[in-house]
N, CA and C atoms of all chains as a GROMACS GRO file, in nm:
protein
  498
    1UNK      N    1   0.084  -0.120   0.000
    1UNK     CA    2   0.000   0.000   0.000
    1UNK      C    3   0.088   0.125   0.000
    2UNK      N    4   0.044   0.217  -0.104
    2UNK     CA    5   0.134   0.333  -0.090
    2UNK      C    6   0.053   0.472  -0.050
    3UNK      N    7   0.130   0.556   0.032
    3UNK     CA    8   0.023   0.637   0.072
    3UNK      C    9  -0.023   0.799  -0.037
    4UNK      N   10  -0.116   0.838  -0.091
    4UNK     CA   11  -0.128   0.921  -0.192
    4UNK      C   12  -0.251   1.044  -0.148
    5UNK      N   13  -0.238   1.158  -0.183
    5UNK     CA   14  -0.324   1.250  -0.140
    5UNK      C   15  -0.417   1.275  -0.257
    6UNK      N   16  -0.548   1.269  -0.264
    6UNK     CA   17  -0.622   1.261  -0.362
    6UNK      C   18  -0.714   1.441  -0.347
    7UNK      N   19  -0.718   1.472  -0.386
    7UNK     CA   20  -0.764   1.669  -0.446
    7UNK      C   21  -0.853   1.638  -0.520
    8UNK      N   22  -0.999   1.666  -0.438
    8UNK     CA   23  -1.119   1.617  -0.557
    8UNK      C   24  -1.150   1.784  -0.487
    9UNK      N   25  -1.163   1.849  -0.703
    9UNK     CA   26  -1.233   2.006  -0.670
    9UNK      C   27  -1.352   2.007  -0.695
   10UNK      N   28  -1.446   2.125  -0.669
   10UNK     CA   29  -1.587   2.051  -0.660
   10UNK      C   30  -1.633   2.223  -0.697
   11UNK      N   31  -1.700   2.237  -0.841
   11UNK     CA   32  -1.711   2.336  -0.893
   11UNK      C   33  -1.860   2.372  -0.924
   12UNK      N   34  -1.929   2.446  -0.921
   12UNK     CA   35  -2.077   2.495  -1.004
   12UNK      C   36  -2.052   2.415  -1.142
   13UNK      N   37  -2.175   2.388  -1.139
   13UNK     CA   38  -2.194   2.363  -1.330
   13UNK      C   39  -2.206   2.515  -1.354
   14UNK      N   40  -2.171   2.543  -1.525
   14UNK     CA   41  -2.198   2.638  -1.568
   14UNK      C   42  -2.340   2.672  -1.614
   15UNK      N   43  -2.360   2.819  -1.573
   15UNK     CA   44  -2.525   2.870  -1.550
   15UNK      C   45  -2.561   2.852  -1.427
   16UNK      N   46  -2.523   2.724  -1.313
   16UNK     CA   47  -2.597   2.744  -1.184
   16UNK      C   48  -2.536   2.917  -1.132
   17UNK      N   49  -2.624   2.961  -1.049
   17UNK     CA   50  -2.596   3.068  -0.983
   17UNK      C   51  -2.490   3.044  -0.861
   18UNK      N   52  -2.403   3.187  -0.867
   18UNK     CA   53  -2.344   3.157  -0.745
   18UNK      C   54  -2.301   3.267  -0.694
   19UNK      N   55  -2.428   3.331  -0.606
   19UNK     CA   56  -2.406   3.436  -0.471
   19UNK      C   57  -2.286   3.447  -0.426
   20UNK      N   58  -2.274   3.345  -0.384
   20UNK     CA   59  -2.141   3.382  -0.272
   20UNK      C   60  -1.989   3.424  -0.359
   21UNK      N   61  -2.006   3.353  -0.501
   21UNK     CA   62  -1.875   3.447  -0.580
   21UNK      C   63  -1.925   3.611  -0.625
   22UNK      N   64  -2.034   3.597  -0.623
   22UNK     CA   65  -2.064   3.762  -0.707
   22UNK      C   66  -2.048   3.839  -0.574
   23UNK      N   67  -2.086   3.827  -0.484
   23UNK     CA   68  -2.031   3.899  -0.381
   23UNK      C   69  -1.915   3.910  -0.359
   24UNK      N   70  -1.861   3.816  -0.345
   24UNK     CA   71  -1.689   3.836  -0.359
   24UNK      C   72  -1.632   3.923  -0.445
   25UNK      N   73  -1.683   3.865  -0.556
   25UNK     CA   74  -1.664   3.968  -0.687
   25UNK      C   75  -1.666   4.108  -0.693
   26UNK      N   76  -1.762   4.180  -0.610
   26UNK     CA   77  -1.826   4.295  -0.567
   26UNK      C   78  -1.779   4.372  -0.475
   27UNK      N   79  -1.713   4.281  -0.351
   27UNK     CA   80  -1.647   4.318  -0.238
   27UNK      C   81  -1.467   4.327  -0.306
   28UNK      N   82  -1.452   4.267  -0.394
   28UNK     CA   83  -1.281   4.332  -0.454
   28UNK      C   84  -1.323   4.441  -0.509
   29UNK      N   85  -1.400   4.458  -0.622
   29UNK     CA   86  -1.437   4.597  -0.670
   29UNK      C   87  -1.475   4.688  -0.589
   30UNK      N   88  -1.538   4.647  -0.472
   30UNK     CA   89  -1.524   4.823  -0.365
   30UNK      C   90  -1.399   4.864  -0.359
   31UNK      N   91  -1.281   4.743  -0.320
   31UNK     CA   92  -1.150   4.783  -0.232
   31UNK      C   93  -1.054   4.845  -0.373
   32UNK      N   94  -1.119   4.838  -0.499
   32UNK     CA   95  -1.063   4.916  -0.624
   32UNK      C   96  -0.993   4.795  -0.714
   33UNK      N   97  -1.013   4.653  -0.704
   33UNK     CA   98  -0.945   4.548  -0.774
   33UNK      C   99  -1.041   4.559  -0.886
   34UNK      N  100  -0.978   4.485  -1.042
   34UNK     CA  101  -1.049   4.530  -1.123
   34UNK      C  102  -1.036   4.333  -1.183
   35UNK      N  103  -1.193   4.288  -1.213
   35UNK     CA  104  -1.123   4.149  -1.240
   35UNK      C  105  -1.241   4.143  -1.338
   36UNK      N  106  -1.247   4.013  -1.402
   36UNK     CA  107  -1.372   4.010  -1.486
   36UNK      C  108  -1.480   3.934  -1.459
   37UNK      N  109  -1.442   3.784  -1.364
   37UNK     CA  110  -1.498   3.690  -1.325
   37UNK      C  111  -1.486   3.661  -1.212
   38UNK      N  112  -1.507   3.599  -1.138
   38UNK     CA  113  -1.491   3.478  -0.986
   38UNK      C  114  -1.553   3.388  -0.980
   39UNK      N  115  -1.497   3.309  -0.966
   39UNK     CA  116  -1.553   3.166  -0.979
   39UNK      C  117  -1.523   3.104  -0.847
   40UNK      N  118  -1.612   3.068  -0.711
   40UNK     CA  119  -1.534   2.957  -0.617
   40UNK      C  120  -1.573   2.799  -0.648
   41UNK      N  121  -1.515   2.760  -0.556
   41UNK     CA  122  -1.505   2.633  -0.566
   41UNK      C  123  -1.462   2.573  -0.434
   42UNK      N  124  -1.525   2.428  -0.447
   42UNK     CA  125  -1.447   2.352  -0.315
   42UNK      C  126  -1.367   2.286  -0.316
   43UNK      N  127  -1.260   2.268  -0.219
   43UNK     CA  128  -1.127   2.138  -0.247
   43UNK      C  129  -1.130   2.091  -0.154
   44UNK      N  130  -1.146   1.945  -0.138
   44UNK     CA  131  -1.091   1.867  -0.063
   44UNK      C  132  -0.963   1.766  -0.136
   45UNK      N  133  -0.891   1.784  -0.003
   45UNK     CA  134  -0.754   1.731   0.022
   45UNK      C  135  -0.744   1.608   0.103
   46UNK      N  136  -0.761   1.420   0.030
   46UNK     CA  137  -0.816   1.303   0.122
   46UNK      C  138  -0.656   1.235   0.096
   47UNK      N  139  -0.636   1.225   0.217
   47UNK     CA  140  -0.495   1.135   0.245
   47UNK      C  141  -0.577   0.960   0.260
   48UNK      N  142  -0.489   0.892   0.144
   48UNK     CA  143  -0.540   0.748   0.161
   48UNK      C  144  -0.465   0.654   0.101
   49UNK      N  145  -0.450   0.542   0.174
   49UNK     CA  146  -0.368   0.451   0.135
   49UNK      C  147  -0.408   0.360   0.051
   50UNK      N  148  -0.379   0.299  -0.077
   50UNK     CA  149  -0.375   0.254  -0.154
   50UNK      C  150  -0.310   0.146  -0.243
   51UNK      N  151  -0.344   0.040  -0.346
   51UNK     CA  152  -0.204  -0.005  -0.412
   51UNK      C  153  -0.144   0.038  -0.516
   52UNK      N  154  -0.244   0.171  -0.603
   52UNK     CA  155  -0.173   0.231  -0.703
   52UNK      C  156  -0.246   0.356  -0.743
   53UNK      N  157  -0.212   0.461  -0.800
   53UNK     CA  158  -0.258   0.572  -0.792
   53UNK      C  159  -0.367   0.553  -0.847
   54UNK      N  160  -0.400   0.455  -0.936
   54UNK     CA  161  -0.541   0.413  -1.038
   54UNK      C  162  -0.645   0.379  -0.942
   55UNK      N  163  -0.628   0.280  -0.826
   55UNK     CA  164  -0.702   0.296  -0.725
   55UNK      C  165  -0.736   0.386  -0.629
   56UNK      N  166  -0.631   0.450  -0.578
   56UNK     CA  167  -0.676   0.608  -0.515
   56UNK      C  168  -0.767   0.687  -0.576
   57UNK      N  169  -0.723   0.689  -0.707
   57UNK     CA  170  -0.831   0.808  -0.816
   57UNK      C  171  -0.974   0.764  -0.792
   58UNK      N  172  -0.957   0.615  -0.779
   58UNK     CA  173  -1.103   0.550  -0.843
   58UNK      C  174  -1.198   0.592  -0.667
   59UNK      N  175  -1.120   0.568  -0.611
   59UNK     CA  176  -1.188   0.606  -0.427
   59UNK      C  177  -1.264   0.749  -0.453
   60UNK      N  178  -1.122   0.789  -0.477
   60UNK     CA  179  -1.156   0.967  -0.424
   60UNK      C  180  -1.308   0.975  -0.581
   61UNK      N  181  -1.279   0.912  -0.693
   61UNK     CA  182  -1.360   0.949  -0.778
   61UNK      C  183  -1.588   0.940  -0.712
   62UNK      N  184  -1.524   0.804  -0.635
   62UNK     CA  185  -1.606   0.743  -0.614
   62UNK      C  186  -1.706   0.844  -0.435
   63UNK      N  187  -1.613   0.879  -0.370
   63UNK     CA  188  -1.658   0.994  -0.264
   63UNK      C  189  -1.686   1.119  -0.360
   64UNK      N  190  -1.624   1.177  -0.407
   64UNK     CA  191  -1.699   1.274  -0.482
   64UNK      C  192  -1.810   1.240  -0.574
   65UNK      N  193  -1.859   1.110  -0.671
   65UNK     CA  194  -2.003   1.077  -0.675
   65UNK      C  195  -2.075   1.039  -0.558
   66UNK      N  196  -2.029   0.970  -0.472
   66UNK     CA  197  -2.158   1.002  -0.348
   66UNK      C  198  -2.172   1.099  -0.227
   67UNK      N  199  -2.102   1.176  -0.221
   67UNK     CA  200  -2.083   1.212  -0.153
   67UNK      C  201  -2.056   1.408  -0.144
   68UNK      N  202  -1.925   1.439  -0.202
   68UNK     CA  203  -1.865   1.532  -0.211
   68UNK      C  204  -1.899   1.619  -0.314
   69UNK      N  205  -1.941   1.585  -0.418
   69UNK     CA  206  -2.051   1.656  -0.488
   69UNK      C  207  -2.224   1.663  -0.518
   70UNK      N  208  -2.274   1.753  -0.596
   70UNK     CA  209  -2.388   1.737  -0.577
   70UNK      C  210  -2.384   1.704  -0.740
   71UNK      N  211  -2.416   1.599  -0.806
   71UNK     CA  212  -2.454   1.568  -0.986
   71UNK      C  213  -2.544   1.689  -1.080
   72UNK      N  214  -2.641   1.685  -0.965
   72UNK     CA  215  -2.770   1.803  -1.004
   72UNK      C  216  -2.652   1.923  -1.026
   73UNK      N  217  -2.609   1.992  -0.974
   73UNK     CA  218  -2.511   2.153  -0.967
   73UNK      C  219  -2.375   2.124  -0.978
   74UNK      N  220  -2.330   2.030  -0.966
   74UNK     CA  221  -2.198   2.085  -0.937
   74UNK      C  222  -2.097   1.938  -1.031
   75UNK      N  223  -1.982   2.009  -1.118
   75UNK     CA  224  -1.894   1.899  -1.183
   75UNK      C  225  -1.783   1.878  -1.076
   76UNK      N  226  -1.709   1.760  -1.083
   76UNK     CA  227  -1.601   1.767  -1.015
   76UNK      C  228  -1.490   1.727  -1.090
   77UNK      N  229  -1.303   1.744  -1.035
   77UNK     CA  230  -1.238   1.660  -1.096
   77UNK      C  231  -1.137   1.605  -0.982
   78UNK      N  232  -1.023   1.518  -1.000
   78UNK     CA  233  -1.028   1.450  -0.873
   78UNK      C  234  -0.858   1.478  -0.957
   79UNK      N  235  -0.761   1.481  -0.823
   79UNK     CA  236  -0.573   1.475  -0.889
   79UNK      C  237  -0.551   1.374  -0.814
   80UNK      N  238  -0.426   1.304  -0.808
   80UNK     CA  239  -0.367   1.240  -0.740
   80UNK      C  240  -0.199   1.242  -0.754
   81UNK      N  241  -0.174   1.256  -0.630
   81UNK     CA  242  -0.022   1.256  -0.610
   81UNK      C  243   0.018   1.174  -0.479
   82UNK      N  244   0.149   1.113  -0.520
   82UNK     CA  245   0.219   1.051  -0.433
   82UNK      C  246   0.228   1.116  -0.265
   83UNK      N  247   0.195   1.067  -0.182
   83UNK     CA  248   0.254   1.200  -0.027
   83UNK      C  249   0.389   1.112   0.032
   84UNK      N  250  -0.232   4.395  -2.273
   84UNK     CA  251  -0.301   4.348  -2.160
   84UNK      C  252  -0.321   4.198  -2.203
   85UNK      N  253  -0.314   4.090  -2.104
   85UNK     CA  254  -0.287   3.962  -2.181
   85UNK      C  255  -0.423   3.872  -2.071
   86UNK      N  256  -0.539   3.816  -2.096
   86UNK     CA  257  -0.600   3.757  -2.006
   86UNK      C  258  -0.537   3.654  -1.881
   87UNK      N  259  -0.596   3.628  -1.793
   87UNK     CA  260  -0.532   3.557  -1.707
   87UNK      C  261  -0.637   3.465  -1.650
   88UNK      N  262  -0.613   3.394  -1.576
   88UNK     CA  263  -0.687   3.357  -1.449
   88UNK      C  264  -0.586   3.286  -1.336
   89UNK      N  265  -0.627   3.358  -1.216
   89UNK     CA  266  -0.560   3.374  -1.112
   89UNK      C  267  -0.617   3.234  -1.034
   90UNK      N  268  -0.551   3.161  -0.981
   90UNK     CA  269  -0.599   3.052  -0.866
   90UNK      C  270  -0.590   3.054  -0.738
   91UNK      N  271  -0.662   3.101  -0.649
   91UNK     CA  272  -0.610   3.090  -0.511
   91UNK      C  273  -0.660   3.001  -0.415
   92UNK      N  274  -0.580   2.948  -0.358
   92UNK     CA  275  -0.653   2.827  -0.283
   92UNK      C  276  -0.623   2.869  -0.132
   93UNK      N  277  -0.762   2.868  -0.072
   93UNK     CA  278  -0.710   2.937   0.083
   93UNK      C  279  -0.763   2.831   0.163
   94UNK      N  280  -0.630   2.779   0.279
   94UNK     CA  281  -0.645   2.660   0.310
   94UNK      C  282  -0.639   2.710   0.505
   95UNK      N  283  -0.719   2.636   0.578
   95UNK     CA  284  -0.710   2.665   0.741
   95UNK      C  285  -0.570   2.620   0.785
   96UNK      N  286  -0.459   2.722   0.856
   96UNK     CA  287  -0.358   2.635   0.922
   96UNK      C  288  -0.346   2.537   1.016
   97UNK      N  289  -0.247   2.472   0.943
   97UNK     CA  290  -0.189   2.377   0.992
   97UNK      C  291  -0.229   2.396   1.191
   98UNK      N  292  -0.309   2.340   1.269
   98UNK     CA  293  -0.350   2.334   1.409
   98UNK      C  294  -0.481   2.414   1.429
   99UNK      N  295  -0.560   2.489   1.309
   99UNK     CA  296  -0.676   2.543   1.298
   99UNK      C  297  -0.791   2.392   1.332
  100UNK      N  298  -0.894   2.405   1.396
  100UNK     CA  299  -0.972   2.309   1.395
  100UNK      C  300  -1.067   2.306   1.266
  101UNK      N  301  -1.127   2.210   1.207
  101UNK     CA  302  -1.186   2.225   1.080
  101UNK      C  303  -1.299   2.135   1.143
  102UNK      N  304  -1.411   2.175   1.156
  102UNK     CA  305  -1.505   2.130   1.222
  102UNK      C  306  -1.581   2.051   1.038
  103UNK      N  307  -1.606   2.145   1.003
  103UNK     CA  308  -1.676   2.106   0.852
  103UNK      C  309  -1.596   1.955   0.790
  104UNK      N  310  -1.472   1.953   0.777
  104UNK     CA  311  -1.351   1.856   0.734
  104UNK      C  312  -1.376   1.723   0.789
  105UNK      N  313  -1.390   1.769   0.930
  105UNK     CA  314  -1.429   1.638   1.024
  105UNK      C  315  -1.533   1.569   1.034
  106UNK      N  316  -1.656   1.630   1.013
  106UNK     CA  317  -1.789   1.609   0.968
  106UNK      C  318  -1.783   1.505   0.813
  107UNK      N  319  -1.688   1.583   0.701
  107UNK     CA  320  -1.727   1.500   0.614
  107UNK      C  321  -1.628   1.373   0.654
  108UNK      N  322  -1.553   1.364   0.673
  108UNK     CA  323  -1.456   1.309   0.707
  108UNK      C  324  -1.549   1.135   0.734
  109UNK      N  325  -1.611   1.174   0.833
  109UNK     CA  326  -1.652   1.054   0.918
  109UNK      C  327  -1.820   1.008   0.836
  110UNK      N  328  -1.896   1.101   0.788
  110UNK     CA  329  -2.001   1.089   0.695
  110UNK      C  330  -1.920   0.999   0.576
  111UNK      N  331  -1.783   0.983   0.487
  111UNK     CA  332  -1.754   0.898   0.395
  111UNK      C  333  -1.731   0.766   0.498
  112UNK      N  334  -1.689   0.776   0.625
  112UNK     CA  335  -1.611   0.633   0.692
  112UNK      C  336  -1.755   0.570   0.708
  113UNK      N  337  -1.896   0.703   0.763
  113UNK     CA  338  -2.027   0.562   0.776
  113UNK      C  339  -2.012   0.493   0.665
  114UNK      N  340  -2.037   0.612   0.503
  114UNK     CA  341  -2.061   0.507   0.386
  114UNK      C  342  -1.957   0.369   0.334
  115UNK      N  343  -1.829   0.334   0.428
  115UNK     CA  344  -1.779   0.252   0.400
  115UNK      C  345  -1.654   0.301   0.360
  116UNK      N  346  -1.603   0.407   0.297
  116UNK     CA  347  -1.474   0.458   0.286
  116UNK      C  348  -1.337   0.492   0.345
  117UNK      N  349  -1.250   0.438   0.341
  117UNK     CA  350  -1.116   0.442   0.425
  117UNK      C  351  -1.042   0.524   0.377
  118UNK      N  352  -1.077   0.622   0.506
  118UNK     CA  353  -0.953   0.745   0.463
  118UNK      C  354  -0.873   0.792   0.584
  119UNK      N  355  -0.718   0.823   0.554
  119UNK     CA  356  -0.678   0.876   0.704
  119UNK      C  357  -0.680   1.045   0.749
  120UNK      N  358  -0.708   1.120   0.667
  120UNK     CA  359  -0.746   1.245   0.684
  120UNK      C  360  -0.822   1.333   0.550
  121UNK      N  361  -0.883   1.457   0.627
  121UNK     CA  362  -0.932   1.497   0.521
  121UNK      C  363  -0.922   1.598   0.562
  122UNK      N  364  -0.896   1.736   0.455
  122UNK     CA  365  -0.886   1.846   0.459
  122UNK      C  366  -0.958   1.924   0.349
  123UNK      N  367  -1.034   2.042   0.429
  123UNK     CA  368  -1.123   2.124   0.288
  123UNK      C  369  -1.052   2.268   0.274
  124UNK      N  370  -1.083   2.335   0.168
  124UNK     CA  371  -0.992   2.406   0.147
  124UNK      C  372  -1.096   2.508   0.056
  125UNK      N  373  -1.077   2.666   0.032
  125UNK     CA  374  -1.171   2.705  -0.043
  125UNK      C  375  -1.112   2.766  -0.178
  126UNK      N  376  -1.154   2.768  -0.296
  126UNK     CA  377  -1.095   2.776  -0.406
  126UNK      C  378  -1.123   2.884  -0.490
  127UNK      N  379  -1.069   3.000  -0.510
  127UNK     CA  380  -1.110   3.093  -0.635
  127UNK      C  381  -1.052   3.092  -0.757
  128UNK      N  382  -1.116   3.109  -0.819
  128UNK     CA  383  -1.097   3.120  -0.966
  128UNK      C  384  -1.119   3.250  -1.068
  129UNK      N  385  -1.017   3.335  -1.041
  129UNK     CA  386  -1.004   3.488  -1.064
  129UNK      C  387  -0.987   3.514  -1.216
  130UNK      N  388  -1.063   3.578  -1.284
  130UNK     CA  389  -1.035   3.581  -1.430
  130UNK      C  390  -0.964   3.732  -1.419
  131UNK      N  391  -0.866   3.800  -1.491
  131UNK     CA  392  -0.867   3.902  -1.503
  131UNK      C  393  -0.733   3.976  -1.589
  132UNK      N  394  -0.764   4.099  -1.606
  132UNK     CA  395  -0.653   4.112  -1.742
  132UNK      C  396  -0.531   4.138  -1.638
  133UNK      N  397  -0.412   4.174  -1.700
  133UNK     CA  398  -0.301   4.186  -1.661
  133UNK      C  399  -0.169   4.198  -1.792
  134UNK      N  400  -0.090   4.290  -1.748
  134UNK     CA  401   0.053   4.312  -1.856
  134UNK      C  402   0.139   4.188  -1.849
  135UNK      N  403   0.151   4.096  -1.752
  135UNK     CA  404   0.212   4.022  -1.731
  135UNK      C  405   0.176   3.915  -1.614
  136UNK      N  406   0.247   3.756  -1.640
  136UNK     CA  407   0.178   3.694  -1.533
  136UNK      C  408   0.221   3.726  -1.375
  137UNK      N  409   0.326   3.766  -1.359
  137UNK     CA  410   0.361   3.855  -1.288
  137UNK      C  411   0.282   3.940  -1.242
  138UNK      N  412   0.254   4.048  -1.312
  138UNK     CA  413   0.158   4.132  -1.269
  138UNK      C  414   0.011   4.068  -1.203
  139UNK      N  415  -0.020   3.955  -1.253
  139UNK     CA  416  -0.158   3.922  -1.208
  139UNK      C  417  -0.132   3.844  -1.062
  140UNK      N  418  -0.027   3.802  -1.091
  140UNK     CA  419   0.032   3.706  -0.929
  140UNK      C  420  -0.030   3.769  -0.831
  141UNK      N  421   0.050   3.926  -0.845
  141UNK     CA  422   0.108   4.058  -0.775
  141UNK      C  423  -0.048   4.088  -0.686
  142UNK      N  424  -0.150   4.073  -0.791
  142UNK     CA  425  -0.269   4.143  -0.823
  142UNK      C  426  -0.351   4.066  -0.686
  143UNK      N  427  -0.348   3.904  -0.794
  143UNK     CA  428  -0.426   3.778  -0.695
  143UNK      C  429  -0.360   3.826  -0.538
  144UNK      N  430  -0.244   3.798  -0.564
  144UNK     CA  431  -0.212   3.787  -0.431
  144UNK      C  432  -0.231   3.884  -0.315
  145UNK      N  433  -0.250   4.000  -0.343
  145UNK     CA  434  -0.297   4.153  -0.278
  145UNK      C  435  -0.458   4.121  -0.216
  146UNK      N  436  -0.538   4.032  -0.344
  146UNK     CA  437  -0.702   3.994  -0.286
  146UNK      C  438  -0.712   3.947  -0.211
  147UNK      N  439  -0.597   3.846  -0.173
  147UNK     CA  440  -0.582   3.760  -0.085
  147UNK      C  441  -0.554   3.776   0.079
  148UNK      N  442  -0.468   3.880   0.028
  148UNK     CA  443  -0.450   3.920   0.128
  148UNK      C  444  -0.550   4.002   0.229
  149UNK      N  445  -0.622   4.102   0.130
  149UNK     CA  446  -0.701   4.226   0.173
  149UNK      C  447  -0.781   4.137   0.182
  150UNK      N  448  -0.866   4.019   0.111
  150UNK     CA  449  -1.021   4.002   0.089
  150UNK      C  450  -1.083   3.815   0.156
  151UNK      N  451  -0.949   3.752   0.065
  151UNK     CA  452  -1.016   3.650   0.036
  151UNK      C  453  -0.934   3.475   0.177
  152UNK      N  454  -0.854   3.577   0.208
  152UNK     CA  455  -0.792   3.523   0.341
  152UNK      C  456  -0.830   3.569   0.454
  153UNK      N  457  -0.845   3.512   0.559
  153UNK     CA  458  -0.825   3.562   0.713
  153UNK      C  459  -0.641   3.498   0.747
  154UNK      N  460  -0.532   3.613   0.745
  154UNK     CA  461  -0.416   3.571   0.788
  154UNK      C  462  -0.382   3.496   0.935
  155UNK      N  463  -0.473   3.520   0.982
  155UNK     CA  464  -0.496   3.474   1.158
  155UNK      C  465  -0.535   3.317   1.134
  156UNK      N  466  -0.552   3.290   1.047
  156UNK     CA  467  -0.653   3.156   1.042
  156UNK      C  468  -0.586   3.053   0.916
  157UNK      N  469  -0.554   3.195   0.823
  157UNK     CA  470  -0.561   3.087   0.657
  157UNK      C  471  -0.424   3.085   0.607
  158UNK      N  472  -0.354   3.012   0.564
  158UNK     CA  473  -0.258   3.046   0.430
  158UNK      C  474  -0.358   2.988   0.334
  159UNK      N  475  -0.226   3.056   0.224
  159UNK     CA  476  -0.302   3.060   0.072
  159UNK      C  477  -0.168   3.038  -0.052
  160UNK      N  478  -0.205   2.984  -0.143
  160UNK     CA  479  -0.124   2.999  -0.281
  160UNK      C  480  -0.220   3.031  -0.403
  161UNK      N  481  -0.144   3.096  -0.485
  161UNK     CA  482  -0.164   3.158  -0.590
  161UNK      C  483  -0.091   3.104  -0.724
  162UNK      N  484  -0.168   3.045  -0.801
  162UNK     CA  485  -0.100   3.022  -0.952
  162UNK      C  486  -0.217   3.052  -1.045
  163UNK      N  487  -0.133   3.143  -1.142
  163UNK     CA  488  -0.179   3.188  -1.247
  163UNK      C  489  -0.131   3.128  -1.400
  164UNK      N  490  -0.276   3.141  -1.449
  164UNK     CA  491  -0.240   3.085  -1.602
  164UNK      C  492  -0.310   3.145  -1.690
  165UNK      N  493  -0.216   3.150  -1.811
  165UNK     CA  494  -0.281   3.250  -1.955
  165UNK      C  495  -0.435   3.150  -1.957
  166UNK      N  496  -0.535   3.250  -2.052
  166UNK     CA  497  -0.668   3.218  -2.032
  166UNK      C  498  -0.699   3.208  -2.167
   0.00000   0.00000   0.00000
């Protein structure tokens, strides 16, 4: 078993709405930042042991379909690296 | 002026409690999943022009500071890429 950190990001589909970036968005433009977009997003960072990075991916793939994302709103994509 | 998009990932330090992290954490171990830690992290995705990637680093990293971090609580990294 080797141990690997799996980074599943967890993004809006495009067109869902998202308050909490346009505010953000809004709150740099008071302080005078000039940007065009904001986009957030979520990351989780899952430490897990494994026998090859093909299996780690397939875990972390597999918590972000049940779990860590929502299918209805939100795409995800999942990295994997050695720790 | 060359497009950009700025990445910042603002993560709780290292001895911050992550109450949310821990929650999902143990919600994947009911569904059966073996993991030895989990960490969440929040993600922007900054579109915006800039003379150089440099310059937009400069830029992201200033939001970060002023807006999109709590320094008491968060580090953060910043990578930028042509758009």
């Amino acid at each position: 078993m080797t141990a690997y950190t799996a980074t599943v990001t967890v993004r809006l589909k495009h067109g869902v709405l998202d308050p909490e970036a346009e505010t953000t968005k809004r709150a740099l433009e008071r302080l005078g930042f000039e940007l065009e977009a904001l986009r957030s997003a979520d990351r989780f960072e899952v430490d897990l042991e494994a026998d090859s990075a093909d299996d780690a991916r397939e875990r972390a793939d597999e918590m972000a379909e049940r779990l860590l994302a929502n299918p209805t709103i939100h795409d995800y994509d999942v990295e994997v690296a050695e720790r």
